[in-house]
N, C-alpha and C positions, 0 to 999 in steps of 0.2 A: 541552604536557601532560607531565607526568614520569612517569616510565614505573611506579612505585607507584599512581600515579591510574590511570594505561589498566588494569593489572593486576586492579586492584578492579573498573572496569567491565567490560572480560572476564568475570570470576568472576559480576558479577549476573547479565549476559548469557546466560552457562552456566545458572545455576541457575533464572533466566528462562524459558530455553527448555525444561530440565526438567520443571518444575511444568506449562507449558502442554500441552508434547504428552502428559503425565501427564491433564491435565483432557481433552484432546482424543478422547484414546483411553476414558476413563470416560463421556464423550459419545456416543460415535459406535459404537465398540466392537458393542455390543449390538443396535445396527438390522442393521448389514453383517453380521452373526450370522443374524439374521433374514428378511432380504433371500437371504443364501444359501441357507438351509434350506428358503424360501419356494421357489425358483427350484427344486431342486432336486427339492421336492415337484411342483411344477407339472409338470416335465419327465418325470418316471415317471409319472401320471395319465398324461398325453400321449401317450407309447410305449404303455400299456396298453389305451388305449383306440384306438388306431389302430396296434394290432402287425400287424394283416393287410395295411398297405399299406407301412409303412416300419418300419425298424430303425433303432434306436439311432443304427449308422454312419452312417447316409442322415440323420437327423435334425442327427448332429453333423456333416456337410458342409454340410447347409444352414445351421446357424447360425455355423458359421464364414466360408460366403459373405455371408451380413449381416453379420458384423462387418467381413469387409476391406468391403464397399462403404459402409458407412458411416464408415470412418476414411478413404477415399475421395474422401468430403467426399459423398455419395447420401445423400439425406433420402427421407422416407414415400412410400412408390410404391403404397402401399395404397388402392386403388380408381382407380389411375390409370392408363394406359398409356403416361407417363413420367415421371424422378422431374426433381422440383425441384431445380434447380440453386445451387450455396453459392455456386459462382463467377461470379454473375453481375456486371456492376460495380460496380453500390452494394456488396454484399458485398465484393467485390473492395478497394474504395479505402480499406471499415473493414480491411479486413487488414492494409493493408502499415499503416495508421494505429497501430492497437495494435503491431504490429511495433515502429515509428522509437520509439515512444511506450512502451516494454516493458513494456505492458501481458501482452499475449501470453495471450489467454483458453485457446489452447489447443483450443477447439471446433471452428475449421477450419485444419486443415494442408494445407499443398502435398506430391501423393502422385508429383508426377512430380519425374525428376532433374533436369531444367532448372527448373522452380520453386521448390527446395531451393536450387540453384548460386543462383538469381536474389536468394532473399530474404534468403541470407545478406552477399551484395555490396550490396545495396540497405540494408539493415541496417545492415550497418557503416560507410556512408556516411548514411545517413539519421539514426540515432542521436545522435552527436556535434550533427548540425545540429539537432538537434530539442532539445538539452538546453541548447543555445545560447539557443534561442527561448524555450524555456519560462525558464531564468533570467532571461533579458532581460524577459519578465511577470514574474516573481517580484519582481525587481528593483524596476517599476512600481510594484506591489503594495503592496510594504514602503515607497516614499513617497508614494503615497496614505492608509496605514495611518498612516505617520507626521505627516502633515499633517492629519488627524483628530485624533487622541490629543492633538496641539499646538498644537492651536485652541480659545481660551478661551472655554468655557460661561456665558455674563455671572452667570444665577441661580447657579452654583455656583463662583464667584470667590474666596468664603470659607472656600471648604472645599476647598480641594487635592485632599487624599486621597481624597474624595468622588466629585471631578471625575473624576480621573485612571480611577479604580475603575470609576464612571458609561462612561464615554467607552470603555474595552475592551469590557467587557460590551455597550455598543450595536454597537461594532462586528462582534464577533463573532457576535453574536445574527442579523444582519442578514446576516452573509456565509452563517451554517450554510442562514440561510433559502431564500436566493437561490440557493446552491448545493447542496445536501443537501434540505432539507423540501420545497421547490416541486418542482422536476424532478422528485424520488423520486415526487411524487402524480401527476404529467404520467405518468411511464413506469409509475408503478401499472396509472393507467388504459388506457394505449394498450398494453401487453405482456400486461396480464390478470393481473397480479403481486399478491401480497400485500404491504401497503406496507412491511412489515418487508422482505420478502426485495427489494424497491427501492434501500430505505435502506441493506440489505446490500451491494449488488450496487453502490449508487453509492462507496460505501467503498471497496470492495475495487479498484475502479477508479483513484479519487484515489490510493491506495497506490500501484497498481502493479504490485499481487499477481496479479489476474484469474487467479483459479479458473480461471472459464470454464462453471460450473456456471449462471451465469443470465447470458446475453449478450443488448443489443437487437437487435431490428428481423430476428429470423428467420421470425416469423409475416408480417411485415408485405410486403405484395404491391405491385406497379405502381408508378407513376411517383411514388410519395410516399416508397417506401424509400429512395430514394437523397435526396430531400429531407429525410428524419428522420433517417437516418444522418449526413447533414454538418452538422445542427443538432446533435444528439449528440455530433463531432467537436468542433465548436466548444466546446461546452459542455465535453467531456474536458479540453481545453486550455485553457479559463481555472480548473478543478477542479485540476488538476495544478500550473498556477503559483503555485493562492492555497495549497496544501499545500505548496512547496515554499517560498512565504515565510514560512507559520506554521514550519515545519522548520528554516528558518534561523534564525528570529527567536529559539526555543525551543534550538536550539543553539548563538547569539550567547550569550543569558542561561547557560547552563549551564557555557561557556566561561568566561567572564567571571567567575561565581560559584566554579569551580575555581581558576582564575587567583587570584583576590583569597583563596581559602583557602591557597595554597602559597605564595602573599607572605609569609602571615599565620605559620603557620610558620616558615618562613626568616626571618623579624623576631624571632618567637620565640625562635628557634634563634640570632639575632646577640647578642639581646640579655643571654641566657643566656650566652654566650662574654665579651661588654662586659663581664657583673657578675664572671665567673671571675677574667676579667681583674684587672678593679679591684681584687680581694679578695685576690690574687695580690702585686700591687703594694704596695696598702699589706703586706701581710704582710711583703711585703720590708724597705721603708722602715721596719716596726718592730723587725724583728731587725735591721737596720744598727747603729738609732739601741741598740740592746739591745747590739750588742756594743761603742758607742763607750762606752755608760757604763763595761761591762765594762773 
């Protein structure tokens, strides 16, 4: 790629990312507005109505003690007499999972120092082996993909363009299904989710990105968590390799499509110099023959 093209896509990139966190902040902007004002109101009511037992300071010791136990990894202990544990196995084996996988929801961290020491050594040996595996799916993927697309539809043998056109659309139609529509309604139901924030949340996953704002299987109890989370697991990992050969296949094509415009150019550009050339030459050969008459 010559370095005028990377320049240009830079430049959109930039102005890409402009416009969006421009939209983002016009979004969002006005709830977290709200949200604070909300929070704040709530919290004077509060003090006012119980100033004869605690102060302000006593209030703000207790809600700084919920926040460190809840970054902690301490969920609801509300009507309990112990809390819920994040690091139990199942939880435990999706962790390091979105870890190797850089997912990284973000919504349980390791709060001691040997768990830090451990995840980042595990990490950066897990990583590397993990992008191995998943290309080697990707890989799979893209000639499966390819053995579709190139396998002749008898009724549409007359129409090419038709076929070709036919045969993506089913394939992809069929992949979104299997991997985005169906699961998203499965984890609808079994999370208690809105199917949008599903179809969100499976997105944001296939990416990479993990928020962290909607993660599965933290309501989910007993000896099934750990059987829903390694189905989940499973599923992450064939999500992740079929994005990562749509990714390649759409940045083969895009490649390709640069490639064959900077030829196109430089041909341009040869053929431009040929005609200089040529017009050069003769111009020569007729002031020669200009000055033998002379």
């Amino acid at each position: 790629m010559e370095i005028k093209t990377l320049l240009i896509l830079i430049t959109i990139l930039f102005v890409y990312s402009l416009i969006g966190g421009a939209i983002m902040m016009a979004l969002e902007q006005a709830k977290e507005e709200t949200a604070s004002t909300d929070i704040i109101t709530t919290l004077s009511t509060f003090l006012t109505d119980h100033s004869s037992c605690m102060t302000s300071s006593e209030l703000s010791t207790l809600l700084t003690e919920v926040k460190d136990a809840y970054d902690s990894g301490v969920m609801s202990v509300i009507g309990n007499t112990s809390a819920a544990t994040q690091w139990d196995f199942g939880n435990s084996i999706f962790f390091v999972v979105t870890a190797i996988t850089t997912i990284g929801y973000g919504n349980q961290t390791p709060a001691t120092k040997g768990g830090q020491a451990f995840i980042v050594i595990f990490a950066l040996i897990g990583i590397p082996v993990t992008g191995l595996i998943i290309a080697g799916l990707a890989e799979k993927i893209k000639k499966l993909n390819s053995y579709f697309t190139n396998k002749k539809i008898p009724c549409l043998n007359k129409y090419a363009k038709t076929e070709k056109g036919f045969k993506y659309f089913l394939l992809y139609f069929t992949t979104i299904c299997l991997l985005i529509l169906i699961p998203s309604a499965i984890i609808s139901a079994i999370e208690d989710w809105a199917y949008g924030e599903a179809i969100y949340y499976t997105v944001i996953t296939f990416t990479t990105i993990g928020f962290g704002d909607f993660v599965v299987g933290i309501t989910t109890e007993g000896g099934t968590k750990i059987v829903y989370k390694i189905l989940v697991i499973i599923w992450i990992f064939t999500g992740l390799a079929w994005v990562g050969a749509l990714i390649g296949e759409c940045t083969e094509t895009a490649k390709a499509f640069t490639e064959k415009k900077e030829k196109k150019q430089v041909k341009i550009g040869s053929d431009v110099d040929d005609t200089y050339e040529d017009v050069n030459t003769k111009t020569d050969i007729a002031t020669g023959d200009l000055a033998k008459v002379a």
